[in-house]
N, C-alpha and C positions, 0 to 999 in steps of 0.2 A: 504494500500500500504506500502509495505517497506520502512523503512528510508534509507536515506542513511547515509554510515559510516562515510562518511566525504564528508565536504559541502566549495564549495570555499570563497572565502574573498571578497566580495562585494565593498572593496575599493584595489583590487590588483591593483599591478604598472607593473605586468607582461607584458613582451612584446607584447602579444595574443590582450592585451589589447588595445594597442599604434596600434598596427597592426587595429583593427575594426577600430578604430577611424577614422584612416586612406582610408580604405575601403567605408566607410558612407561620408566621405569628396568627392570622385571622382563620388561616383555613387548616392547621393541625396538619399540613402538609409537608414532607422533606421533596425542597427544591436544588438538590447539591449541585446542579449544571444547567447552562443557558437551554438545555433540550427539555429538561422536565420545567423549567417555569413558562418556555413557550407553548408544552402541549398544556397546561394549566388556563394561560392567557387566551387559546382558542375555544377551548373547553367550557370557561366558565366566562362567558365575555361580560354578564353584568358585575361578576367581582373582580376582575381584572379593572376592567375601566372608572368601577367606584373605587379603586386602590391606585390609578393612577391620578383619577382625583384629588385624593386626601394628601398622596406625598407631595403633590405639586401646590398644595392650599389652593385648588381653585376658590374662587370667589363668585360667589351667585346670592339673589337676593334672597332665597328660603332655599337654600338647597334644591333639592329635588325632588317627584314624585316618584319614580324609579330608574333605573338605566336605562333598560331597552323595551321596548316594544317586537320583540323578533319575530316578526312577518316575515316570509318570504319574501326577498328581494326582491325590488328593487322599494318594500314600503316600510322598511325597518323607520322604526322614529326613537333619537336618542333622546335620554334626561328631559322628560317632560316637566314639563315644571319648572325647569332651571331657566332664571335668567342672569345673562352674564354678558361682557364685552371685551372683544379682544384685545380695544387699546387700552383697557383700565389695567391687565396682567400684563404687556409690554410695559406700561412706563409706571412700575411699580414704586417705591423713594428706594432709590438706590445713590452712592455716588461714585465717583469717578468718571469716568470718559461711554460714555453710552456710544459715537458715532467716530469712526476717522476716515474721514473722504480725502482720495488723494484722487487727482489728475494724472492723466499720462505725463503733460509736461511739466509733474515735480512738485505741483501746490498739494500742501497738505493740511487741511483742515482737521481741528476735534472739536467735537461737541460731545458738553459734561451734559449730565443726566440731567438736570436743574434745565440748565440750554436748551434740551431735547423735550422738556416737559412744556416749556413756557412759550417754544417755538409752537408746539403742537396746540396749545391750547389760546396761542392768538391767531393762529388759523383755523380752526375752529369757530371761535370768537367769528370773524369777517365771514365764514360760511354761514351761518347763520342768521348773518346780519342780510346776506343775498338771500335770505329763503331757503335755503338747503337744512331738511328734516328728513327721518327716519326714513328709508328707502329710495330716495332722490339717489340719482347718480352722478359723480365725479369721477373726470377721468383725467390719465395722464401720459403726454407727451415728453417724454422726460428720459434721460440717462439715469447712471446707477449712482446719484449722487444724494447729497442729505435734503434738498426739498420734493425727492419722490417720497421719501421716508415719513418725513412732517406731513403733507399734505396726504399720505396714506392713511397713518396714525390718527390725523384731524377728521379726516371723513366718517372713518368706522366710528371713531368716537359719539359721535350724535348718532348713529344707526342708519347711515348712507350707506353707499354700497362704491365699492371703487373698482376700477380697472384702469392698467397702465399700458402702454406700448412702447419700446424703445423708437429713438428718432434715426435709427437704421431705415425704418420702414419709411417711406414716401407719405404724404396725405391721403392718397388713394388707398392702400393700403392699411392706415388705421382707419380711414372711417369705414371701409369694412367691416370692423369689428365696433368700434364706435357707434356709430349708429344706428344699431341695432338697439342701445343702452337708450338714447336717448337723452342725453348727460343734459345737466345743468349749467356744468363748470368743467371749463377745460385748464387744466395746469400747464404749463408746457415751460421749454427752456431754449434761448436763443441757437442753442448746437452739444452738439457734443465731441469727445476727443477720442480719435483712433487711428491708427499706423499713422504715428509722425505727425497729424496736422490738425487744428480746426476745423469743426464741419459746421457751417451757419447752416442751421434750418430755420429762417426767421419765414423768407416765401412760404416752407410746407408748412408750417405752422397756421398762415395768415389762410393760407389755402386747405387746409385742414378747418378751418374757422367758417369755411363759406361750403362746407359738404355738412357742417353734423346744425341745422340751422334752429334745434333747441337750446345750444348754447346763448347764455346768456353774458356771461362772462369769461373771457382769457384773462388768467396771470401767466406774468410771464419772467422766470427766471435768469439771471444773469448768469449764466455760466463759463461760455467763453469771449466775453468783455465786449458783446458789439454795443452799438448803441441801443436806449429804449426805443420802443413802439408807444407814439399813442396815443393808438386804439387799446391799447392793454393796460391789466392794472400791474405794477411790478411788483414780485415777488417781495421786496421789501417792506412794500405801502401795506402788505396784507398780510403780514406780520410783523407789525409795526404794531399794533393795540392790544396793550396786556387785556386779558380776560381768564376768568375763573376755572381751572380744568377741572370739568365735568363729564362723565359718562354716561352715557342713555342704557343702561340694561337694556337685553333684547331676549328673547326666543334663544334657546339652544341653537335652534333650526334657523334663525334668520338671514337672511343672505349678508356674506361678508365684501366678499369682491366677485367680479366674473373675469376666471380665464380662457382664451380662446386657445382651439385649436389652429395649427398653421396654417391652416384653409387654402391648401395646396390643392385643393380636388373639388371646391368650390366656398361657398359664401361661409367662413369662419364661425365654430360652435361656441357657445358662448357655455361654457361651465360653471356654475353656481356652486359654491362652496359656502359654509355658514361658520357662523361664529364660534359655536361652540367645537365643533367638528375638527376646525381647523386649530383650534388652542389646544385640544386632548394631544391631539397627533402629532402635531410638531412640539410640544414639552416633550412625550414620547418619544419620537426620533431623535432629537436633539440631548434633552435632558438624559435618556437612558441608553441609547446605542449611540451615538457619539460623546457623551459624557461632557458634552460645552458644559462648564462649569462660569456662577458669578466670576467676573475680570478677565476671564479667556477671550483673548481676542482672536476672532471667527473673518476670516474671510474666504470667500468661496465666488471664483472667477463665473463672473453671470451679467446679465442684463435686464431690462427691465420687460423682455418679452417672456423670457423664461420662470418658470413655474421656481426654477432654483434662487430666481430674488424675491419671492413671497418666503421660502424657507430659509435665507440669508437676514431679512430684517427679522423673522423667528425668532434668530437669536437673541433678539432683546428678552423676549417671555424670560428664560433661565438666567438673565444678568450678565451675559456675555455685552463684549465691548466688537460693534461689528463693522469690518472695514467694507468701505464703499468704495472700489476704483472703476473711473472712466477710462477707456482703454483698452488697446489692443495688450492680449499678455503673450504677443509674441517681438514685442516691439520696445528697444531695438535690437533684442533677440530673444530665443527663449528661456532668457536667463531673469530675468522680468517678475516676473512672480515670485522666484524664490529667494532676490534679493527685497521686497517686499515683505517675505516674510520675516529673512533675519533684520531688517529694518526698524519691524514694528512689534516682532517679539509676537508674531501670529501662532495661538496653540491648534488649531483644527485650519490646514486649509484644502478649498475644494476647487478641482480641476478636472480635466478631460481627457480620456484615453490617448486623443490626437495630440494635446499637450505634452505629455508624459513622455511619446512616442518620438514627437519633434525635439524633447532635450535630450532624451537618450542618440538620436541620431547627429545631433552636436556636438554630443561631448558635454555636456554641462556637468557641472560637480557641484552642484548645492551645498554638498556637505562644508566645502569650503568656505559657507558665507556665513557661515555660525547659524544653525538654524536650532540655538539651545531649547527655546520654547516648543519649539514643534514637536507634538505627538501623534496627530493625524493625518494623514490625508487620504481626503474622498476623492471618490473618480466616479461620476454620473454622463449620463448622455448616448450612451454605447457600451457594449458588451468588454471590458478592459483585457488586453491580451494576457498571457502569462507572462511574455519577457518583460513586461510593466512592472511585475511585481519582482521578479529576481533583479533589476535593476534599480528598483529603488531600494532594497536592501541592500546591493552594491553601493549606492550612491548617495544614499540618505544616511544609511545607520541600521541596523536589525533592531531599534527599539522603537521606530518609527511604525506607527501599525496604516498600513493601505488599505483603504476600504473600499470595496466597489461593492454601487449598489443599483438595483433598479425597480421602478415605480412609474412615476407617470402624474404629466399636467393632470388626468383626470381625477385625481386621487389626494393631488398634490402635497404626494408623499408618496415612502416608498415601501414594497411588496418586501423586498428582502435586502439582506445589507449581515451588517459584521457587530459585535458588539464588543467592550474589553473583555467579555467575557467569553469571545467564541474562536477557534485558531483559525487562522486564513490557507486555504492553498490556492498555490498559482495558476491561476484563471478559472477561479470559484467563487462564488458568493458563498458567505458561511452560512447563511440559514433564512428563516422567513424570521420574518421580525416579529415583534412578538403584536399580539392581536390580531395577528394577516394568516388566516386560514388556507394559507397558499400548498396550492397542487398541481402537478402536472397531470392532464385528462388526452385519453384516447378522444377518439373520434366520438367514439358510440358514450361518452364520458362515466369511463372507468380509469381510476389513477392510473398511470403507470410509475417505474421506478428503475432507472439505467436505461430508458427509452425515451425518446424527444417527445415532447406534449405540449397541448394547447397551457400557456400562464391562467387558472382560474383559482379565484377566491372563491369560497365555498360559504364563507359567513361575512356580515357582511362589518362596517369600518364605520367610524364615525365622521373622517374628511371623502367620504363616496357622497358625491354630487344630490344638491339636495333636488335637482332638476337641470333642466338645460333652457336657457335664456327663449324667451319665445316658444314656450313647448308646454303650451297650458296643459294639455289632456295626460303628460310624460309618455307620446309613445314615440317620439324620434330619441327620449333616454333611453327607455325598455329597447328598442333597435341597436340602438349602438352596444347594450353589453352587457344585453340578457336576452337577447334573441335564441341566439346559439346552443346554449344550453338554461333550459329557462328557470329561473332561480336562483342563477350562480354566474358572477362575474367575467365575463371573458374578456382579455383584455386584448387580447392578439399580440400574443409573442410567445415563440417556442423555446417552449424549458426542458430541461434534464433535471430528475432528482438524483441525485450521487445514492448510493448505498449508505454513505455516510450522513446525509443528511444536507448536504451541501448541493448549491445549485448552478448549474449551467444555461444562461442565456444565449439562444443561439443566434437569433435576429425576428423582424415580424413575421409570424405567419402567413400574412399580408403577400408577402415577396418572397415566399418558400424555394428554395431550387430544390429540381424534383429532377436527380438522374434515375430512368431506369426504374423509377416506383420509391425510389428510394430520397426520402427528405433530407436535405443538408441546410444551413445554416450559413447564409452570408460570412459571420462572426468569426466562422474559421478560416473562413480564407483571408479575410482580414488580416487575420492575426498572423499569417505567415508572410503575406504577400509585404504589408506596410511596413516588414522589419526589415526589407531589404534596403539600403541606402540606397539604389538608385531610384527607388520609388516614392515619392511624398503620399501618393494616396490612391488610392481606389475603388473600385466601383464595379459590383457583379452582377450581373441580370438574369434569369432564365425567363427565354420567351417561348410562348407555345407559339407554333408557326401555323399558318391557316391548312396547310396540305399534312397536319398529323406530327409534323417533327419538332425539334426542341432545339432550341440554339443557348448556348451557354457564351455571350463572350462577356472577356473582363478589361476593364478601359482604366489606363492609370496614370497618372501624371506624375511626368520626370521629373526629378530630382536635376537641377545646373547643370549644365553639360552630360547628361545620362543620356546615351542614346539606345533607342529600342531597336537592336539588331538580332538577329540569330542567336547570337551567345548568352543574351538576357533572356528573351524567352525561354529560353533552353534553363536560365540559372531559376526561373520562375516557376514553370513548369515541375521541374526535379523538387524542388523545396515543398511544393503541394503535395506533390506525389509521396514526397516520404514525410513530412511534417503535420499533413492532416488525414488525404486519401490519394487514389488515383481519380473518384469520383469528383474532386473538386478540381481537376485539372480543365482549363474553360478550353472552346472550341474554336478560338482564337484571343487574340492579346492586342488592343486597341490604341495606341497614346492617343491621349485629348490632352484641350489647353486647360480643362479643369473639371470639378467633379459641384455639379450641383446641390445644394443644401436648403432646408430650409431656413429660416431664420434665427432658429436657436440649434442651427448646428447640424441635423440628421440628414444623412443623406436619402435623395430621392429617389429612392430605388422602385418602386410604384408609379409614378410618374412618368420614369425613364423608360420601365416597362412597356405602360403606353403608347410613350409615343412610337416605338422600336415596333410596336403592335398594326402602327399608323393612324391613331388617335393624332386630330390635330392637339397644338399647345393649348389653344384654348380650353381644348375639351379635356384635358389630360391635368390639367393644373394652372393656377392662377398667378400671374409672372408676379405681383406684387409677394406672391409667400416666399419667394424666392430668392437669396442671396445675390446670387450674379445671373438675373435672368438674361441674360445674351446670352449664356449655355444653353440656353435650350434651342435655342435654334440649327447649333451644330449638331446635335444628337438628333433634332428632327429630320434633318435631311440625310443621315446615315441609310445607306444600304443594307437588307435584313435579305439570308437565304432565301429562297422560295423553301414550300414544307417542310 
């Protein structure tokens, strides 16, 4: 059996820890390892989650009526009774440094918890004063900087409801998502900072102002020093009037913010998460499988499209200190991040498979930049290779624990992940996390175990969507991820359960390669192909052809000077053959001038499908979801076998 790479500390003080004890005290239970407190945590979900309650002192105005309601999914109703607010548990009286927002080019702001309170509560104050009450919507056009944070904080505080967009996106583009809401009040900030330079979005902004025409009001943030607008009111002026921080109690269930899907395949879903839902879950993740502790400073490489800057300000809930950079963290190399961390004494930081993958192929040595504080780092986004993990214990330190985990905007949180208490192996997730009833299901939905499977949850979560925006009757919810097996959560991505309990993501279901009857996994070929240096990335397809045949190619972008001759295919080929199968060896080898993504990162492999299908772009995906939509035009006009 395989070692694993790294093995927990047998006398940890970790919170996970204090949390069992706890557990075994109420239910006369011995919990001596993270396997028996998570069959417990699935097992009995209303005293799990009234125990994750009590350790974390939530706060509600009478407590509760009881935990769950357990209906068949999709109508479970958590803590009835309970009313509570999310921003009253972020901005608890704590002191010290609550925010540290740094700029690509070098500005480094802190905001003390006092700052972060009095901010929050005179924009609050000014919403108010515009008519913005309980369920109105605010939204934001904004970078990963400290008045996404405030203006967040401020909205939910009264019992509005928020969503943000990074200003990566065009106008077109958010009001897509945007207008759907309806908003009141738009946030936004003159630009933001990535590879190297200023980006004014003051046009998309003004132009974004004339598509969502409920808007009543733009503030508008200064961030990279243009001049004001004004038509706007400035970010200043509207925290500028001290006022009283107050919290509006709400419904367990009430809506907190709405995130979208990357509406790559048409009009962006709006996903409804509530209050309550979302403070259980992320304390949980945070407080117990990453162990962010009060004063740990948490920064985790994200933007403000991704579901991982709703889990990034999180870290306020448990007293963490959380850094907010604008920025590319490849620039001006990918040494970026980790001299940020030994910078600012970061103890949890979080990054991406492709990240990891790019300093290992530089040559980066972290270890040399003092990273004393460091004890974790997360890897989300993508299935993380295993040379990821024996290189960062090369290059980090073998006390540094790596965690890769995966979950989903829908959920916004994660299915499984790693805890101090559980050992990692290379290219494994250590377990489901605890409250996530996670299985691997056949077709006909029977577990399996050493066999790939549909990712289903079997019970249900307290951050699972309390709806989907515009979907009064819930049956475009009930569609999306309870159709399939009805009852039970499918979320589309194919898992392996280990014999040991440990789990292998393979890639979506969605974009199965199918040699021969036989199912493969994007993820492995990934994980071979991207290790090569002459490769920065790639991209695998299987298409069914209309005359019965199957075309497998795989499309990858050179690495500086790498050219795609005989010899490389040959070293390409060999390395699949022996390093994953012969099955993943593709049916030809493609260079392109780049690999399509969506906007927080995934690549389009569904899409690309498509169009390779002969789906126009139109029909195939929406260019606004799209990172560098001028790729798609190359891959449309790509020549495909006949059958």
């Amino acid at each position: 059996m395989t070692e694993p790479i790294w093995q927990p500390d047998p006398g940890t003080t970790a919170s996970i820890t204090a949390f069992a004890h706890l557990a075994e005290s109420r239910t006369g239970r011995s919990m001596p390892g993270y396997r028996e407190l998570w069959q417990w945590s699935v097992s009995d979900l209303t005293a799990f989650w009234a125990t994750v309650w009590d350790f974390f002192d939530v706060q509600s105005d009478s407590g509760y009526d009881r935990v769950l309601d357990d209906t068949p999914m999709p109508g479970a109703r958590w803590f009835p009774g309970a009313c509570l607010n999310y921003a009253e548990h972020a901005l608890r009286d704590r002191t010290g440094l609550a925010l540290i927002a740094v700029t690509e080019d070098g500005r480094t702001t802190e905001v003390t918890w006092d700052q972060l309170r009095t901010q929050v509560a005179a924009f609050a104050g000014w919403l108010r004063r515009q008519g913005v009450g309980a369920g109105d919507r605010v939204v934001g056009y904004l970078p990963h900087a400290t008045p996404a944070v405030v203006a967040f904080l401020a909205t939910v505080s009264l019992g509005a409801i928020w969503s943000a967009c990074g200003q990566d996106y065009g106008a077109d583009g958010a009001a897509a998502k945007f207008a759907q809401l309806e908003p009141s009040i738009l946030v936004a900030a003159d630009g933001y900072h990535f590879n190297g330079r200023a980006h004014d979005r003051r046009a998309e902004v003004a132009r974004l102002r004339e598509l969502l025409p409920t808007v009543r009001h733009v503030v508008l943030a200064d961030h990279i020093g243009t001049p004001g607008d004004p038509d706007t009111v400035p970010w200043t002026e509207a925290i500028a009037t001290l006022a009283p921080l107050t919290f509006t109690r709400v419904e367990f269930s009430t809506p907190l913010w709405v995130l979208f899907s990357s509406g790559t395949t048409g009009v962006p879903k709006g996903i409804v998460h509530s209050h309550g839902g979302v403070l259980l879950e992320h304390l949980k993740l945070l407080g117990l499988h990453t162990d962010l502790r009060p004063g740990d400073r948490f920064l985790w490489y994200t933007t403000t499209n991704w579901m991982m800057w709703n889990l990034a300000v999180s870290g306020l809930l448990v007293g963490a200190t959380v850094v907010l950079y604008d920025g590319s963290p490849m620039y001006p190399d990918p040494r970026r991040l980790w001299q940020l961390t030994a910078d600012l004494g970061v103890a949890v930081l979080g990054t991406s498979p492709g990240h990891l993958l790019a300093c290992a192929k530089a040559g980066i040595e972290p270890a040399t930049l003092g990273l004393d504080a460091l004890r974790v780092v997360g890897s989300t986004g993508a299935p993380l290779p295993a040379a990821c993990y024996t290189w960062t214990a090369d290059h980090l330190g073998p006390g540094i624990q790596l965690v890769s985990t995966t979950g989903g905007t829908d959920v916004v949180s994660g299915f499984a992940g790693s805890a101090p208490t559980t050992p990692i192996w290379a290219g494994e997730i250590s377990a489901p996390l605890l409250g996530v009833a996670l299985a691997a299901w056949d077709e006909q939905g029977h577990p399996v175990i050493g066999d790939v499977g549909e990712l289903v949850v079997t019970r249900p979560m307290p951050s699972m969507p309390v709806g989907l925006w515009n979907d009064p009757d819930g049956s475009r919810y009930r569609a999306a991820y309870f159709a399939h097996y009805p009852g039970v959560w499918r979320h589309g991505d194919w898992m392996t359960v280990t014999d040991r309990g440990s789990l292998i993501v393979s890639g979506r279901s969605d974009s199965t390669l199918n040699r021969n009857g036989v199912r493969l996994g994007s993820a492995d070929l990934y994980a071979v192909v991207e290790r090569l240096p002459e490769i920065n990335e790639a991209l695998v397809i299987g298409v069914e052809l209309n005359g019965g045949g199957y075309w497998m190619p795989l499309f990858v972008v050179l690495a500086e000077n790498a050219v795609l001759d005989r010899t490389l295919e040959d070293r390409i080929t060999s390395a699949l053959r022996t390093q994953a199968s012969p099955r993943h060896v593709p049916d030809t080898i493609i260079a392109v001038p780049g690999i399509p993504h969506t906007r927080t990162g995934k690549k389009l492999e569904v899409p690309i499908k498509r169009l390779l299908q002969g789906a126009t772009i139109e029909q195939a995906l929406a260019r606004s979801a799209v990172d560098n939509p001028a790729l798609l035009d190359f891959y449309a006009q790509l020549a495909v076998p006949e059958g």
